[in-house]
Backbone bond lengths (Angstrom), bond angles and torsions (degrees), N, CA, C in turn:
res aa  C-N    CA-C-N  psi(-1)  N-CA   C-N-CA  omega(-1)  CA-C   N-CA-C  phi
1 X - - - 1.445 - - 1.530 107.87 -
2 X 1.429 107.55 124.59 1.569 109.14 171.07 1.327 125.20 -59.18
3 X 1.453 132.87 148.69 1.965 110.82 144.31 0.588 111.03 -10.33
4 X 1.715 127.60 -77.02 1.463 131.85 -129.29 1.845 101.13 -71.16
5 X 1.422 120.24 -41.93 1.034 122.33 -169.59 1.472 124.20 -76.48
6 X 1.928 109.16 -15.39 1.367 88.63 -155.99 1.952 68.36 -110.13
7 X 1.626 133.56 -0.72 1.617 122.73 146.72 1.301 111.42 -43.61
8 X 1.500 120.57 -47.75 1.332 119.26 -177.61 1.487 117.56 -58.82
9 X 1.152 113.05 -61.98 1.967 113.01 -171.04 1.626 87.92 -57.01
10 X 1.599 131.77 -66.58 1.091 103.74 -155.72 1.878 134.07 -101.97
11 X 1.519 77.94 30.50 1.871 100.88 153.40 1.400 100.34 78.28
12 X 1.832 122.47 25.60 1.382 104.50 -179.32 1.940 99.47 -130.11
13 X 0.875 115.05 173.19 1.634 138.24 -169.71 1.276 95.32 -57.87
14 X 1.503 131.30 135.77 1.593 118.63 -179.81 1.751 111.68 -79.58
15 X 1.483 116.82 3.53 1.224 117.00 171.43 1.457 103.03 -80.57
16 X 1.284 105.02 -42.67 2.010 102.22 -157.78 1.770 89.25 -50.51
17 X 1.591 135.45 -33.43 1.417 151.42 -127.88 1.172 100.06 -98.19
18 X 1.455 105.68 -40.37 1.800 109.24 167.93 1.378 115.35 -103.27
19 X 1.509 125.34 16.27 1.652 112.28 149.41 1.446 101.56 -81.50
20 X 1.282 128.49 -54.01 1.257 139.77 177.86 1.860 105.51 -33.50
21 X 1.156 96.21 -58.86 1.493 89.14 168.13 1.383 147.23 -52.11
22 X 1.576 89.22 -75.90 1.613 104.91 167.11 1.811 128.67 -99.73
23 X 1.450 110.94 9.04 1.499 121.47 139.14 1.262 144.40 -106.45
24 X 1.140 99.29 32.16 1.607 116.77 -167.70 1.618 110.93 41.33
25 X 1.503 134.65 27.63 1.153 112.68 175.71 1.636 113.88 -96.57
26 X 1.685 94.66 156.61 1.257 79.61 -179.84 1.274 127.90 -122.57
27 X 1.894 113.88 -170.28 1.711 84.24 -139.07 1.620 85.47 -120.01
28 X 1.772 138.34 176.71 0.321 136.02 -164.67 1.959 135.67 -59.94
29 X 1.103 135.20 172.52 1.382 120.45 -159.67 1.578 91.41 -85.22
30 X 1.206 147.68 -20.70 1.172 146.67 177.96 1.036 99.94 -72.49
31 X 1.747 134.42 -72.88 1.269 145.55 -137.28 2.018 79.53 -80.44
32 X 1.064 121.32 -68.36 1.601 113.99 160.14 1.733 127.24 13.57
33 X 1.649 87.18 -85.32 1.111 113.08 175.75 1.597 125.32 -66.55
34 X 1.305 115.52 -39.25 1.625 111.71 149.66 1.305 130.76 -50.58
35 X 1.276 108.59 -33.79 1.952 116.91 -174.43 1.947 84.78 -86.96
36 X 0.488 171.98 -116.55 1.456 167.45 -86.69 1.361 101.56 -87.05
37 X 1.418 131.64 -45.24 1.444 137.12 -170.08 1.842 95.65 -77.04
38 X 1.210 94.70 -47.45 1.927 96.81 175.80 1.671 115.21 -53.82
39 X 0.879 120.49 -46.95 1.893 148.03 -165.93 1.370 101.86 -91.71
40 X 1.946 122.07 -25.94 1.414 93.00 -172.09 1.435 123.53 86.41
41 X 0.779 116.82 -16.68 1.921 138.13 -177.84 1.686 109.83 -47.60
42 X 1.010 120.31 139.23 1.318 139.88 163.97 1.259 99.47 -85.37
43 X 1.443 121.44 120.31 1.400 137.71 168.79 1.605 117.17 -107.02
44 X 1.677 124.40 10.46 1.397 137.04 179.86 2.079 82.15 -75.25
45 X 1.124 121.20 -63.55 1.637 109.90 -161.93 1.626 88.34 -41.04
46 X 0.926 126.65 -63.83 1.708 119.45 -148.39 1.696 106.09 -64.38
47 X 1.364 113.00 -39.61 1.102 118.37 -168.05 1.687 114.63 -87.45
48 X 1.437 122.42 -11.04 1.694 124.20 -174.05 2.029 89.14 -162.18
49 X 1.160 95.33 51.53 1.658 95.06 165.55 2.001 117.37 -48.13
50 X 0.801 110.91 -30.68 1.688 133.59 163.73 1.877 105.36 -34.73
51 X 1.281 96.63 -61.52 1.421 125.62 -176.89 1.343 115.07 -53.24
52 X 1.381 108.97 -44.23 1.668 118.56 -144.09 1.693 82.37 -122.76
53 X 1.422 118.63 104.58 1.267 123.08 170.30 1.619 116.45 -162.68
54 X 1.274 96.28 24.63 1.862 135.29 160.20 1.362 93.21 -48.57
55 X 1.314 112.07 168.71 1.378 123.44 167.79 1.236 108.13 -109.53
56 X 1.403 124.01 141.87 1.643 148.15 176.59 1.635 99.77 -17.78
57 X 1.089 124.93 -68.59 1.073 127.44 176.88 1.313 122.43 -21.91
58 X 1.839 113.43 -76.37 1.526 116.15 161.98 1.324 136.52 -45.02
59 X 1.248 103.14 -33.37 1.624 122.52 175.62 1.576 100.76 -54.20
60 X 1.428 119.61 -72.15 1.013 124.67 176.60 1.215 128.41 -35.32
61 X 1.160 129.75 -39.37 1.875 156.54 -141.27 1.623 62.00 -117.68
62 X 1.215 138.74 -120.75 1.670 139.06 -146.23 1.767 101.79 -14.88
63 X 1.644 104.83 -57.21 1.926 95.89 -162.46 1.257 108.66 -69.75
64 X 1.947 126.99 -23.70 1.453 100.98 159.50 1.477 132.80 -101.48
65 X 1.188 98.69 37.66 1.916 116.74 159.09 1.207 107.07 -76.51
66 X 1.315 117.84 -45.12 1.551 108.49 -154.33 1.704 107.40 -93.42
67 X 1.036 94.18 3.69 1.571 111.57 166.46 1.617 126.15 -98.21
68 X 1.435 117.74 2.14 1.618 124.48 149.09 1.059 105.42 -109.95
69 X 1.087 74.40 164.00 2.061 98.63 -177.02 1.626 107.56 -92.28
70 X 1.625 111.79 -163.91 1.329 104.55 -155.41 1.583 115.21 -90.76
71 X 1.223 108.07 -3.42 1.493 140.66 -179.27 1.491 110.91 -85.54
72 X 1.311 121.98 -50.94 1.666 122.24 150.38 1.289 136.09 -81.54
73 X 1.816 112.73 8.25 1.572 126.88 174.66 1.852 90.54 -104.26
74 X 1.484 116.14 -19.03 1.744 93.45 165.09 1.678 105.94 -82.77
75 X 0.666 129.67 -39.31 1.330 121.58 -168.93 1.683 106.76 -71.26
76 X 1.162 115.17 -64.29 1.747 94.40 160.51 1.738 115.97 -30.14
77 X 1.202 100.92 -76.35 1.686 98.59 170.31 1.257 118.86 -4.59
78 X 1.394 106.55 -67.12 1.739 122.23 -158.22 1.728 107.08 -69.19
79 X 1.759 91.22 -33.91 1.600 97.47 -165.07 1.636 93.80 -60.75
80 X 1.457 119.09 -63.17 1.251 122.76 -173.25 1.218 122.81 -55.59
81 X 1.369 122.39 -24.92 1.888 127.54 142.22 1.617 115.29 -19.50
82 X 1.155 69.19 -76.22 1.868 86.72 -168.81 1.299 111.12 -60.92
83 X 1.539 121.79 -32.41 1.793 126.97 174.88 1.549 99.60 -43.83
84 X 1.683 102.32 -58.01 1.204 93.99 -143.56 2.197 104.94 -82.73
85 X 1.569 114.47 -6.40 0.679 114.62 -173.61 1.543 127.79 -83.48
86 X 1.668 97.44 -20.29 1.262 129.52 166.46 1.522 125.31 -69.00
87 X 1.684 94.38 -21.00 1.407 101.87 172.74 1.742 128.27 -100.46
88 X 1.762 117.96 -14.60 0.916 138.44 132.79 1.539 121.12 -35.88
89 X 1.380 119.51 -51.76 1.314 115.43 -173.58 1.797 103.33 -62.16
90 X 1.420 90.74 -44.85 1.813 95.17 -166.40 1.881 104.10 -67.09
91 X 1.161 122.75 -38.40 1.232 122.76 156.41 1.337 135.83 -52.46
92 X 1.072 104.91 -31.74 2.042 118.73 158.99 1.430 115.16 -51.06
């Protein structure tokens, strides 16, 4: 998605879109809150950085959890069952 396009959905100037970007400024709590709800975004890093000091890896693996449902959070479940049970055996 360009500036220009994602200025468009969320109703602001495609400059304000690239200070926000590439000057770290930031943009308003609305315009905020649209880009994160649009994108899907985890907003806990910004808000309790303290918290979130996982490595990239987990982070990643967390933002597409919350994107299955409860029918593909058992089957993850199960997979990680068996990881860890498989790894017990080899440790025995």
């Amino acid at each position: 998605m360009t500036q220009e396009q994602l200025a468009y959905i969320v109703d602001r100037a495609p400059r304000t879109i690239m200070y926000n970007e590439n000057d770290g400024q930031h943009p308003s709590l609305n315009t905020f809150y649209q880009m994160v709800t649009m994108f899907n975004i985890s907003v806990d890093q910004y808000f309790y950085p303290s918290k979130n000091k996982g490595s990239e890896c987990r982070k990643r693996i967390d933002a597409m959890l919350g994107s299955l449902d409860e029918k593909e959070l058992k089957i993850v479940e199960a997979t990680i069952q068996a990881m860890k049970a498989a790894k017990e055996t080899e440790d025995a």
